[in-house]
C-alpha positions as a Markdown table, in Angstrom:
| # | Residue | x | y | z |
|---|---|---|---|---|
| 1 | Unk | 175.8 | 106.4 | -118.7 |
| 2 | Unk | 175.4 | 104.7 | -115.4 |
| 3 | Unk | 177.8 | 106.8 | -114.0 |
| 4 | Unk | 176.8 | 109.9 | -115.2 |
| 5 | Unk | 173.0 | 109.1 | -113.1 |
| 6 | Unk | 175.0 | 107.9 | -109.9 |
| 7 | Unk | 177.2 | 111.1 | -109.9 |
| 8 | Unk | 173.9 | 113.3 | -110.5 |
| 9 | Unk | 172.3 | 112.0 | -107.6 |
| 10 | Unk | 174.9 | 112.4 | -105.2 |
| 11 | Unk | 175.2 | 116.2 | -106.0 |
| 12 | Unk | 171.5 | 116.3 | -105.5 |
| 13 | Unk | 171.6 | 114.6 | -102.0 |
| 14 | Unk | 174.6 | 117.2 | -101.1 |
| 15 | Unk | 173.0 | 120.1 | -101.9 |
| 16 | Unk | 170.5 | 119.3 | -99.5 |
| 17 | Unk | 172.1 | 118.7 | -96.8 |
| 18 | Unk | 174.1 | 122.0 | -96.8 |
| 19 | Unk | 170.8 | 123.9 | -97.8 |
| 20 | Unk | 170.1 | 126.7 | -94.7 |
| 21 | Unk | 167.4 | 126.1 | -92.4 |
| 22 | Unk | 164.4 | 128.4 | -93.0 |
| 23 | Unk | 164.7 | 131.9 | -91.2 |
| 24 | Unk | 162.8 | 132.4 | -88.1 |
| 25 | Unk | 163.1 | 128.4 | -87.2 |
| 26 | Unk | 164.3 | 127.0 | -83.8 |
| 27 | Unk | 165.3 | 124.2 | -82.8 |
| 28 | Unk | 163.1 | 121.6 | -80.8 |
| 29 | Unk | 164.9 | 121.2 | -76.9 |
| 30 | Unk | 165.4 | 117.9 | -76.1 |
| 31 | Unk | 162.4 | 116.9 | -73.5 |
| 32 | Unk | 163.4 | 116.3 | -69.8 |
| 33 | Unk | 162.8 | 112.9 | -68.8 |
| 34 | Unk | 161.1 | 112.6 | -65.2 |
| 35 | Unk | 162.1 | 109.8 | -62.7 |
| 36 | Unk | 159.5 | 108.3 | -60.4 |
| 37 | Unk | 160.5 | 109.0 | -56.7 |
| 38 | Unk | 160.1 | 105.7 | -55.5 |
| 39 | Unk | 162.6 | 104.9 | -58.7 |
| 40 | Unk | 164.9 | 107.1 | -57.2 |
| 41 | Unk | 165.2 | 104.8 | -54.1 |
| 42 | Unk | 166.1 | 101.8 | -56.3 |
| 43 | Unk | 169.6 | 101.2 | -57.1 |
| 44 | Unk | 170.5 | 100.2 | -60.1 |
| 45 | Unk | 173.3 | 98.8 | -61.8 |
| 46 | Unk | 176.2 | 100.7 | -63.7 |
| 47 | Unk | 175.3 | 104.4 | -63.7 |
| 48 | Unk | 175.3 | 106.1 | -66.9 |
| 49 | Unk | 176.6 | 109.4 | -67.7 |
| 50 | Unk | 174.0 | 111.9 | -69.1 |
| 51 | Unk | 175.0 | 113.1 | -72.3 |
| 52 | Unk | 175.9 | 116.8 | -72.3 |
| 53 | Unk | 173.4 | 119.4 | -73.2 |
| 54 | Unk | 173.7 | 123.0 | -74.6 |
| 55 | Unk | 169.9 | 123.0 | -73.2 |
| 56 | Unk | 170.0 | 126.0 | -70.4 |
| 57 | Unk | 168.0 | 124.7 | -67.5 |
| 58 | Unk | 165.5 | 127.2 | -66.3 |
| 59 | Unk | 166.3 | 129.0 | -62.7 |
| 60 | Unk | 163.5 | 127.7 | -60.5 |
| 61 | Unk | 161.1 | 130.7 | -59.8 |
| 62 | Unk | 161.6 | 131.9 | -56.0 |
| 63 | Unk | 159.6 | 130.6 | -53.1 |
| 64 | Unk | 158.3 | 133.0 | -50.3 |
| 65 | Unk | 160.3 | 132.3 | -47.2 |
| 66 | Unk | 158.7 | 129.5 | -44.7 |
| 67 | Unk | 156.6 | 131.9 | -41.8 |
| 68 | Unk | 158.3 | 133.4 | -39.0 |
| 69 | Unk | 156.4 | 131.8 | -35.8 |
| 70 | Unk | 156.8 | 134.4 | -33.2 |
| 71 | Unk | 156.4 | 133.1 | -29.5 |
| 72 | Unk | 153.3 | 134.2 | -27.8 |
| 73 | Unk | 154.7 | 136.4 | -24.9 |
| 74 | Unk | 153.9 | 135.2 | -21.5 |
| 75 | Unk | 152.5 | 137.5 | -18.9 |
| 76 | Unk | 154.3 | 137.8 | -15.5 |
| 77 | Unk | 153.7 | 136.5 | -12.5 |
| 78 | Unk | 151.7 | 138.8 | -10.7 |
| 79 | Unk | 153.1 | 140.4 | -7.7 |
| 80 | Unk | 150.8 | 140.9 | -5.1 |
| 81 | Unk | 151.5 | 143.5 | -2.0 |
| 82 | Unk | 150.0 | 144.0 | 1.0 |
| 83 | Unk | 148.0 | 147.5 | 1.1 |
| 84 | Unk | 146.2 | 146.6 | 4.3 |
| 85 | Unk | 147.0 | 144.1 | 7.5 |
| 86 | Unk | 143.9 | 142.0 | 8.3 |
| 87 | Unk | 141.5 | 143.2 | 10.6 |
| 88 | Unk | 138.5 | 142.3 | 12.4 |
| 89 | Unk | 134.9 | 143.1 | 11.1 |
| 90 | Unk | 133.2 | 143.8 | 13.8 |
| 91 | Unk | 129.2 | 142.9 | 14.5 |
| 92 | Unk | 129.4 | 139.6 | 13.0 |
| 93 | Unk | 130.7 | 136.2 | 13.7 |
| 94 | Unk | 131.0 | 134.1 | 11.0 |
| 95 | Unk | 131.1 | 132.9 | 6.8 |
| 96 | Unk | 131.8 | 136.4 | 5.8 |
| 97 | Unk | 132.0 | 137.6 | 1.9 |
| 98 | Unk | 133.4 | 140.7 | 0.1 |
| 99 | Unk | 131.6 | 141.2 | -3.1 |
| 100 | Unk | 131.8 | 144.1 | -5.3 |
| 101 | Unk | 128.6 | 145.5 | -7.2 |
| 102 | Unk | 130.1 | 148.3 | -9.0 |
| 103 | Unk | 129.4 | 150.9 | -5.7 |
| 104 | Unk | 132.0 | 153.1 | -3.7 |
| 105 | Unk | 132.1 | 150.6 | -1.1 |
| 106 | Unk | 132.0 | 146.8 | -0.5 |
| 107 | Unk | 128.9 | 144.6 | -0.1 |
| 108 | Unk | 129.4 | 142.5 | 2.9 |
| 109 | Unk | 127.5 | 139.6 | 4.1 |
| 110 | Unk | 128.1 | 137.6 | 7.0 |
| 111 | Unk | 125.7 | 135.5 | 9.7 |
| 112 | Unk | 125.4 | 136.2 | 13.6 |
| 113 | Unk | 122.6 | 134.5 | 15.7 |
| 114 | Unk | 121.3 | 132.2 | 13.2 |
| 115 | Unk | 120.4 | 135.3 | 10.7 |
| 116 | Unk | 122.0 | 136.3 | 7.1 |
| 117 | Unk | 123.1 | 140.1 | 7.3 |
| 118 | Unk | 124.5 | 142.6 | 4.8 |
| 119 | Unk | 126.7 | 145.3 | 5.0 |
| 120 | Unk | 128.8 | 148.2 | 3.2 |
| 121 | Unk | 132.6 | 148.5 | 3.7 |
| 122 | Unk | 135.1 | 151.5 | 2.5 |
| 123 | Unk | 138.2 | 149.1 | 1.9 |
| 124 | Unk | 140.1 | 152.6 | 1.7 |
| 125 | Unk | 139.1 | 153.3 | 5.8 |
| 126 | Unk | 140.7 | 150.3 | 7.7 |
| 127 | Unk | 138.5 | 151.5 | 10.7 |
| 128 | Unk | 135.4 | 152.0 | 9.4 |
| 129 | Unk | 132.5 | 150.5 | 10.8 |
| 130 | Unk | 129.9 | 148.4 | 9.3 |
| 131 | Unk | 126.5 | 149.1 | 9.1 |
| 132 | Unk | 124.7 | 145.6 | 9.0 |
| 133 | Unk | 120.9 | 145.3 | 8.7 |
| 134 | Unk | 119.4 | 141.9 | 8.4 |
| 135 | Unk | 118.3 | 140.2 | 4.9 |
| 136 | Unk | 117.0 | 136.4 | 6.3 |
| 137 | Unk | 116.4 | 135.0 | 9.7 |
| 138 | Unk | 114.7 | 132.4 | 10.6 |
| 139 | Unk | 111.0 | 134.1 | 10.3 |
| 140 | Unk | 112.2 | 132.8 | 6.3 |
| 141 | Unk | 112.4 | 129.1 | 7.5 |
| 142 | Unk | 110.3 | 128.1 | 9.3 |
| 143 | Unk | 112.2 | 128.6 | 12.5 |
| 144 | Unk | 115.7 | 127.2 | 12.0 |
| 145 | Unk | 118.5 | 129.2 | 12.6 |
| 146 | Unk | 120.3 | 130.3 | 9.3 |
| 147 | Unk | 123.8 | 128.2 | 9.1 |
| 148 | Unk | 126.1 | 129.0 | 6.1 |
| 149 | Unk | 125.9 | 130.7 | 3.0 |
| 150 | Unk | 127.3 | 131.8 | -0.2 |
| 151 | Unk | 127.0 | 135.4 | -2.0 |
| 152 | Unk | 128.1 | 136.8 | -5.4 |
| 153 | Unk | 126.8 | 139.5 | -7.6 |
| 154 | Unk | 125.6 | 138.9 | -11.2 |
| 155 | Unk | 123.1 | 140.3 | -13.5 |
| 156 | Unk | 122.6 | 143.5 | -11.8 |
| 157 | Unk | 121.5 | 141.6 | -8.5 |
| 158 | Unk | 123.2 | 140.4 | -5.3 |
| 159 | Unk | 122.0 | 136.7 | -5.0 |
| 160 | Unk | 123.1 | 134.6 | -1.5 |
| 161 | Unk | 122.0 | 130.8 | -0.9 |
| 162 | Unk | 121.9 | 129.9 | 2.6 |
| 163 | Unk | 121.0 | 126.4 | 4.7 |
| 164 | Unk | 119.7 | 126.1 | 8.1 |
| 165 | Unk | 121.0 | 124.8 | 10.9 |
| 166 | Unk | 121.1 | 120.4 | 10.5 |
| 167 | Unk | 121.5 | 121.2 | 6.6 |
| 168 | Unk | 117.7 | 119.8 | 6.1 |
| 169 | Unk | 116.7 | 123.0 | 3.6 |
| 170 | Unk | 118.7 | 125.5 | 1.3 |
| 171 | Unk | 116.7 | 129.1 | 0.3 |
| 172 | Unk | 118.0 | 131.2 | -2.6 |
| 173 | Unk | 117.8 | 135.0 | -1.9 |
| 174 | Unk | 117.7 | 137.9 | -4.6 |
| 175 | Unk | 118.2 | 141.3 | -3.0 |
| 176 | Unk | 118.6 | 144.6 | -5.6 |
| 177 | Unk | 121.9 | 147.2 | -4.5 |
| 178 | Unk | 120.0 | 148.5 | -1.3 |
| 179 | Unk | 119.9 | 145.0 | -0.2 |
| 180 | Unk | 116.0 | 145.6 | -0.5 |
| 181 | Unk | 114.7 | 141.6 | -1.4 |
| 182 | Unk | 112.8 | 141.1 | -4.6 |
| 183 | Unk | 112.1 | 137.0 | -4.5 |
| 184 | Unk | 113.3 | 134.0 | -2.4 |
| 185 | Unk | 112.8 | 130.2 | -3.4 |
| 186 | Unk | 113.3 | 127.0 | -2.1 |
| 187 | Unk | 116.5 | 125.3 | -3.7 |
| 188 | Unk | 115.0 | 121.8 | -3.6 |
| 189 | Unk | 118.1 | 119.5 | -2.8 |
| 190 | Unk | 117.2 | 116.2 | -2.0 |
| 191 | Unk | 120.8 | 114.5 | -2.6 |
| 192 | Unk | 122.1 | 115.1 | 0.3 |
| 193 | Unk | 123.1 | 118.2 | 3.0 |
| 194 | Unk | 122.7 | 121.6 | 2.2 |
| 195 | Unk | 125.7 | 123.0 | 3.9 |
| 196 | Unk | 129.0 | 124.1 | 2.4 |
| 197 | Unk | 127.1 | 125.1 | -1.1 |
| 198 | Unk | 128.9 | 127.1 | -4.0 |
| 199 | Unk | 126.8 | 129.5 | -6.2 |
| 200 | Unk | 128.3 | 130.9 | -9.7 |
| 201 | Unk | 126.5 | 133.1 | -11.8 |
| 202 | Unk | 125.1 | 131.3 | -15.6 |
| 203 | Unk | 124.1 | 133.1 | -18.7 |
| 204 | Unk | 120.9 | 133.4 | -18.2 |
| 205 | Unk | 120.6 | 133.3 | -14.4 |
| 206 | Unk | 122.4 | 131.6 | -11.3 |
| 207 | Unk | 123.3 | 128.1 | -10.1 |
| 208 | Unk | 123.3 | 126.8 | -7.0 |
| 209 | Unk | 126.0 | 123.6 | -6.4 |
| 210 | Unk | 124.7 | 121.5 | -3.4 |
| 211 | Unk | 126.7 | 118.5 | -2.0 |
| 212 | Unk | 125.5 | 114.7 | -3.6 |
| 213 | Unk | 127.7 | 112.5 | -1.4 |
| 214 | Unk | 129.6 | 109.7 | -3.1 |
| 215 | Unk | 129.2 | 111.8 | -6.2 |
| 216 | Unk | 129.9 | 115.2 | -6.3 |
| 217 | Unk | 127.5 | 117.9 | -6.5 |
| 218 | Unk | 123.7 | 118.7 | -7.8 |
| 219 | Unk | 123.7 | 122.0 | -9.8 |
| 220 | Unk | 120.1 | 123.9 | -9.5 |
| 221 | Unk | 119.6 | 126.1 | -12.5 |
| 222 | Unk | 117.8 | 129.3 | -11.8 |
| 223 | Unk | 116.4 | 132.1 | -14.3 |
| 224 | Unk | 116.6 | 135.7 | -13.1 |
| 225 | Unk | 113.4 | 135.6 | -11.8 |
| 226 | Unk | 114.8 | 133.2 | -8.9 |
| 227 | Unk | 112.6 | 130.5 | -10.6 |
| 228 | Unk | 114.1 | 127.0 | -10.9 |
| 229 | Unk | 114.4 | 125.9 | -14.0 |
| 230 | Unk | 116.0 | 122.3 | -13.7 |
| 231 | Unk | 119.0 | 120.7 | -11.9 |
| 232 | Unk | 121.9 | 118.2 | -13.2 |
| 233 | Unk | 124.1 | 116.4 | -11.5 |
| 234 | Unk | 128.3 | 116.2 | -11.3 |
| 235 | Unk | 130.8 | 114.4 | -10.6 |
| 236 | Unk | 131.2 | 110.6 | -10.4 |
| 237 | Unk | 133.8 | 108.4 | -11.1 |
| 238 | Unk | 137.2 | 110.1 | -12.0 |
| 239 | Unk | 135.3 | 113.4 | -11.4 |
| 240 | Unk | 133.9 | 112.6 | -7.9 |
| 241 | Unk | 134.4 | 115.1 | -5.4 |
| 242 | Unk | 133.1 | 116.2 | -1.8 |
| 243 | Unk | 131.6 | 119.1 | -0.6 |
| 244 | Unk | 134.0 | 122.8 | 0.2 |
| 245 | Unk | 133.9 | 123.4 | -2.9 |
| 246 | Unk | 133.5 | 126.3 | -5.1 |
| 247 | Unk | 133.1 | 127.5 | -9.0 |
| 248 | Unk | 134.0 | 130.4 | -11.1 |
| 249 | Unk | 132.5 | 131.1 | -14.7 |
| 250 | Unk | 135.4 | 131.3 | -17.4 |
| 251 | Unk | 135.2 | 131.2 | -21.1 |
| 252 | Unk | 132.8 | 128.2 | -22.6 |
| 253 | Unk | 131.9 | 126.8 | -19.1 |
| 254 | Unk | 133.2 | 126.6 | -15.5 |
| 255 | Unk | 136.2 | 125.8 | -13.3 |
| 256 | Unk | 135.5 | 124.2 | -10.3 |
| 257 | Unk | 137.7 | 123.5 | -7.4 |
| 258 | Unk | 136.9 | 120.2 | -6.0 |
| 259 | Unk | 137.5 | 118.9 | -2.7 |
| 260 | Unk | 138.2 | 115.2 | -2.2 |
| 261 | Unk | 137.2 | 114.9 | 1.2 |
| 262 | Unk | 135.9 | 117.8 | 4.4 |
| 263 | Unk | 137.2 | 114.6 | 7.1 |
| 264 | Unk | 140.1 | 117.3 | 8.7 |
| 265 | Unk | 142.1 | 114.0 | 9.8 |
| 266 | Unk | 142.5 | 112.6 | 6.4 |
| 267 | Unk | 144.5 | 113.4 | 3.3 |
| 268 | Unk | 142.8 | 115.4 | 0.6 |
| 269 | Unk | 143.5 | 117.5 | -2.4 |
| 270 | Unk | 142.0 | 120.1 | -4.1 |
| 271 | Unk | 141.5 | 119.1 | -8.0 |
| 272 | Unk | 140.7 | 121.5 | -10.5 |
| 273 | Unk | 137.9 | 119.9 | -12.8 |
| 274 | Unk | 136.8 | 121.9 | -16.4 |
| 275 | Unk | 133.4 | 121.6 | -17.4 |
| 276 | Unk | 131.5 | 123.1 | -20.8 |
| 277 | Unk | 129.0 | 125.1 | -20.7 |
| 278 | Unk | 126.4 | 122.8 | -20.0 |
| 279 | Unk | 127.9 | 121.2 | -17.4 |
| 280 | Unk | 129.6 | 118.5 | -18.7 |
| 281 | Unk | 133.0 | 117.7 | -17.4 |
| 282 | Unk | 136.5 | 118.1 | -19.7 |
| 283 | Unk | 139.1 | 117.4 | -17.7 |
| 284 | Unk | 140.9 | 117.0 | -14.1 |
| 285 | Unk | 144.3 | 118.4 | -12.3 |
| 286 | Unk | 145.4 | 118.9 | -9.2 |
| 287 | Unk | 145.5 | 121.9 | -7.5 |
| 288 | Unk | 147.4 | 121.0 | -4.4 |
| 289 | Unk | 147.7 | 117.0 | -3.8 |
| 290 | Unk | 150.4 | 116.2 | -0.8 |
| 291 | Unk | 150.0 | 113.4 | 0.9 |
| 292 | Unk | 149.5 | 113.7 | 4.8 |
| 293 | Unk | 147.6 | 117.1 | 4.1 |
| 294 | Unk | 144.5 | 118.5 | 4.2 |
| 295 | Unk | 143.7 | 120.9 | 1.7 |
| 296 | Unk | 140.2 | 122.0 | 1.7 |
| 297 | Unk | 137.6 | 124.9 | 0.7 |
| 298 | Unk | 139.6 | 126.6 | -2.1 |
| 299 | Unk | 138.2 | 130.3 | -3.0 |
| 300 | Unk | 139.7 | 131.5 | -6.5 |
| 301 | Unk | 139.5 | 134.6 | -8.5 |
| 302 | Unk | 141.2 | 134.5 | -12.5 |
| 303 | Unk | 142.9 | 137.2 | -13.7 |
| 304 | Unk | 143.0 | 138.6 | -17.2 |
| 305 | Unk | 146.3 | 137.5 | -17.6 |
| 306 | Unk | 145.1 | 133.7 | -17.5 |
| 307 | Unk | 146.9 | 133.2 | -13.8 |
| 308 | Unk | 144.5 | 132.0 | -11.1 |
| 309 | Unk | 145.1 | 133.0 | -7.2 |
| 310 | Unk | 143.5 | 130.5 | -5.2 |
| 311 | Unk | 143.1 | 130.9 | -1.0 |
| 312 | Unk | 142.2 | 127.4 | 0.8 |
| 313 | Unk | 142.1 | 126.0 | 3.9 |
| 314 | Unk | 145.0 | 123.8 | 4.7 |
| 315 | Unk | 145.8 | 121.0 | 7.5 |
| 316 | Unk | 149.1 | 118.7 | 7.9 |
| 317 | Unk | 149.8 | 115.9 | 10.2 |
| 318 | Unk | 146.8 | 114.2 | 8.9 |
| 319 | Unk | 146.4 | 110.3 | 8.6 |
| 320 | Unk | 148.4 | 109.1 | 5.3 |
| 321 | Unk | 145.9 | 108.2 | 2.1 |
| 322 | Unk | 146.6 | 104.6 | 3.0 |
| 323 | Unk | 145.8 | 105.2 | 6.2 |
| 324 | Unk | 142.0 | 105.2 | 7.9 |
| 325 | Unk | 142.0 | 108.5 | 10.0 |
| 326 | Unk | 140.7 | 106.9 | 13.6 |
| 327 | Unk | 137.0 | 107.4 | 13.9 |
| 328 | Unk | 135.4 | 109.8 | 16.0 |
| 329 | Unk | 133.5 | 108.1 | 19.0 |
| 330 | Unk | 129.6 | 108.5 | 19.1 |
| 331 | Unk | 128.5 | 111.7 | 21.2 |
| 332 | Unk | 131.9 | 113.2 | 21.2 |
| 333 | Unk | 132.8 | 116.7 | 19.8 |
| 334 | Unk | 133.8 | 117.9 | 16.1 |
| 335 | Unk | 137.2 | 117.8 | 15.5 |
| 336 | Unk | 138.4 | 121.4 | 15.0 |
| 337 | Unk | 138.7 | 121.6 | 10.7 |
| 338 | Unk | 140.5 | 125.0 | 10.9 |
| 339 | Unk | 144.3 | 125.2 | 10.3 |
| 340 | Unk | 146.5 | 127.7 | 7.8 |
| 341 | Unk | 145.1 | 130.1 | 5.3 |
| 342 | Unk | 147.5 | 129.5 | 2.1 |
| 343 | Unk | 147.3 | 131.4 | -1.2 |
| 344 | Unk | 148.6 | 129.5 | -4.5 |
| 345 | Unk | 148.9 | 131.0 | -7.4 |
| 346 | Unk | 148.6 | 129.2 | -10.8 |
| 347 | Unk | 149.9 | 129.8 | -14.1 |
| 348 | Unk | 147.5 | 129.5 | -16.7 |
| 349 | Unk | 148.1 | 125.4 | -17.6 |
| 350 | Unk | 147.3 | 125.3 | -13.1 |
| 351 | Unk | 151.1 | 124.9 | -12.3 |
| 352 | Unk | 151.8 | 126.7 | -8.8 |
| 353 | Unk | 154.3 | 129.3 | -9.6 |
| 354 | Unk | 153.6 | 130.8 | -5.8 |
| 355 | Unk | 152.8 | 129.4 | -2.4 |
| 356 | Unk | 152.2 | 131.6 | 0.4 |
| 357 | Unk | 151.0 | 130.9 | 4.2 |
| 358 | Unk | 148.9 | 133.8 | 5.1 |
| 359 | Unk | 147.8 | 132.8 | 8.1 |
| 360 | Unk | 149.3 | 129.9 | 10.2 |
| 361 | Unk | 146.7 | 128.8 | 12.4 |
| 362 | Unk | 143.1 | 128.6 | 13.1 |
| 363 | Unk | 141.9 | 129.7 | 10.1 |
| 364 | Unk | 139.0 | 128.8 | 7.9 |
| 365 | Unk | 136.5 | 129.2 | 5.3 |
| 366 | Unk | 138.3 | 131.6 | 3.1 |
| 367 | Unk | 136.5 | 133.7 | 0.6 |
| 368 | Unk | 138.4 | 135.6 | -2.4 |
| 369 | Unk | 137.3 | 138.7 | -4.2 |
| 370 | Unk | 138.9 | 140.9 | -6.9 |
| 371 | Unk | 138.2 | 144.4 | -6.9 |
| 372 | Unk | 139.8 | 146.4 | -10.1 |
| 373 | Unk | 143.5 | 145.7 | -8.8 |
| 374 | Unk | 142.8 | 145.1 | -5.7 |
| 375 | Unk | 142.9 | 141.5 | -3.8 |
| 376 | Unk | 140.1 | 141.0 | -1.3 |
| 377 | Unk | 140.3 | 138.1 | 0.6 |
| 378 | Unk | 137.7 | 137.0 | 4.0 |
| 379 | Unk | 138.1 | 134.7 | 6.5 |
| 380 | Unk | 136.8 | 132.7 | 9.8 |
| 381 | Unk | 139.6 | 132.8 | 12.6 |
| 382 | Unk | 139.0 | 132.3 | 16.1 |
| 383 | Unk | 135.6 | 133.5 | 16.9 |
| 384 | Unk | 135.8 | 136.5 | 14.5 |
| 385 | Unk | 135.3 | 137.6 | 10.5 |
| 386 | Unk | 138.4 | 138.9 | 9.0 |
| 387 | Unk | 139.6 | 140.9 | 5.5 |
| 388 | Unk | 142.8 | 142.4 | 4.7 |
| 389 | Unk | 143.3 | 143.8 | 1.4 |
| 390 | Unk | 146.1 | 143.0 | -1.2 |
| 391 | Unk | 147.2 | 144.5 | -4.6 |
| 392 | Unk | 147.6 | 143.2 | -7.8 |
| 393 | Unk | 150.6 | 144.4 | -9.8 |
């Protein structure tokens, strides 16, 4: 009997086992296991084999392709051509300036006799004549004889600052397209001399950059009503800088190009310094920094492109950095600060990519203007104002 219930039970248990898995059933896949990364970096002791799988492994889904980074193209070097030799602006004798207002013909302004005069120039008639009628003489100050200036044209109105003779008092002058005046002001500086000033034009008016010796410079602010609104000074330690120098507005602030010293026996370069819009500065390079040359009174215009062309007054021969030039006896004579007329031009991180010795000799106080595509660049050489005329291409 006890066999007969053993033998029954065992039948049971095979049927099922061989009994058909209900229809529409799959079976469960075996579950991946995941490693931990920084497991992966531990070795461990005998490997062992994975078992095999009829489990298909999934094809990883595709990935978009990592971005192509296409190089910004840099612009060329600009080549510049002569279109007209220099000449020699006749009925006035020295700091002269080319500055466009949007008329047929150049704005000049120069100073003869201790007065400020203004002038209009066809650049396409190398022998025309200028006209020059007087803007500020010394019936303006008192008396002194007008001595150095600087003229540019922004907000619809030519604006000059000028100093008088002993650099004791600077006047700012706003004068309409006739060159008819509408205000002048007293700049104010109290730092130090008024010669050798920069002006650059500000959104909502003009400064004026005046010389703060062992410093740098004072900035006057002024609204377009020629009212002074405040003044701030640069420069200082790293960013210390002498007068001769000069500014340009560019995108979120200004570019200044600093002179380290106006002493034409010593060694000094010109150093580009960056500052924001309010004046504050960003950073410092140099220009052109050889010792045993003076390099002084850069003038610079930037092109679209992002390359600068820079004209300054250069000197060589000069006493060494480590070297005290030898100092000029009491009573005697300036030393003679003219010397070559270079142009630099600079890439747009301010490496030179061009150097060019315009004039050799005797030249000074260079001024730079761009005109559409055309190069304007002034100058003091040897008793006379002179302008040739270049072309950007």
């Amino acid at each position: 009997m006890k066999s007969i219930i053993i033998l029954f039970i065992l039948l049971v248990a095979l049927a099922a086992g061989c009994a058909p898995a209900p229809s529409g059933t799959t079976p469960a896949a075996p579950i991946p296991k995941v490693r931990s990364p920084l497991l992966d970096s531990v070795p461990t002791s005998t490997p062992v084999p994975a078992e095999p799988t009829s489990t298909l492994v999934p094809t990883p889904a595709p990935t978009e392709p990592p971005p192509v980074t296409i190089p910004t193209p840099t612009a060329a070097v600009p080549d510049i051509v002569s279109v007209q030799a220099p000449r020699i602006i006749a009925g006035a004798k020295t700091w002269l300036f080319a500055v466009d207002d949007g008329s047929p013909q150049l704005a000049l302004s120069a100073e003869s006799d201790g007065k400020l005069l203004m002038g209009r120039l066809d650049v396409n008639t190398p022998d025309a004549a200028v006209s020059w009628q007087t803007v500020a003489s010394p019936a303006d100050t008192g008396g002194k004889s007008i001595a150095d200036h600087w003229h540019i044209f922004a907000h619809g109105y030519h604006w000059i600052v000028f100093s008088v003779a002993g650099d004791s008092a600077s006047y700012l002058l706003k004068l309409d397209k006739n060159f008819q005046r509408l205000a002048i002001a007293p700049v104010g500086h109290t730092d130090g001399p008024t010669n050798d000033m920069f002006l650059v034009a500000e959104s909502d008016g003009v400064a004026v950059g005046h010389f703060a010796p062992g410093y740098g410079h004072t900035i006057h602010h002024f609204d377009l009503a020629a009212n002074k609104t405040g003044q701030v000074r640069i420069g200082g330690g790293t960013f210390a800088h002498s007068n001769g120098s000069s500014a340009i507005p560019v995108d979120g602030g200004y570019l200044l190009f600093a002179t380290e010293t106006m002493n034409p026996l010593a060694t000094s370069a010109v150093r580009l310094i960056r500052f924001d819009a309010s004046w504050s500065p960003v950073n410092i390079g140099a220009v052109l920094d050889e010792d045993g040359t003076n390099a002084a009174m850069a003038s610079a215009v930037r092109l679209d492109s992002g390359y600068t062309i820079v004209h300054l007054r250069v000197r060589t021969g000069v006493s060494p950095r480590q070297k005290s030039p030898t100092a000029q006896q009491p009573g005697s004579p300036m030393p003679d600060d003219s010397g070559a007329l270079v142009r630099l031009v600079l890439d747009p991180n301010g490496t030179i990519v061009s150097r060019e010795t315009v004039v050799s000799e005797r030249a000074n106080r260079p001024h730079t203007t761009l005109v559409g595509n055309l190069l304007i660049t002034a100058w003091d050489e040897a008793g006379a104002i002179r302008l040739r005329v270049d072309r950007i291409q």
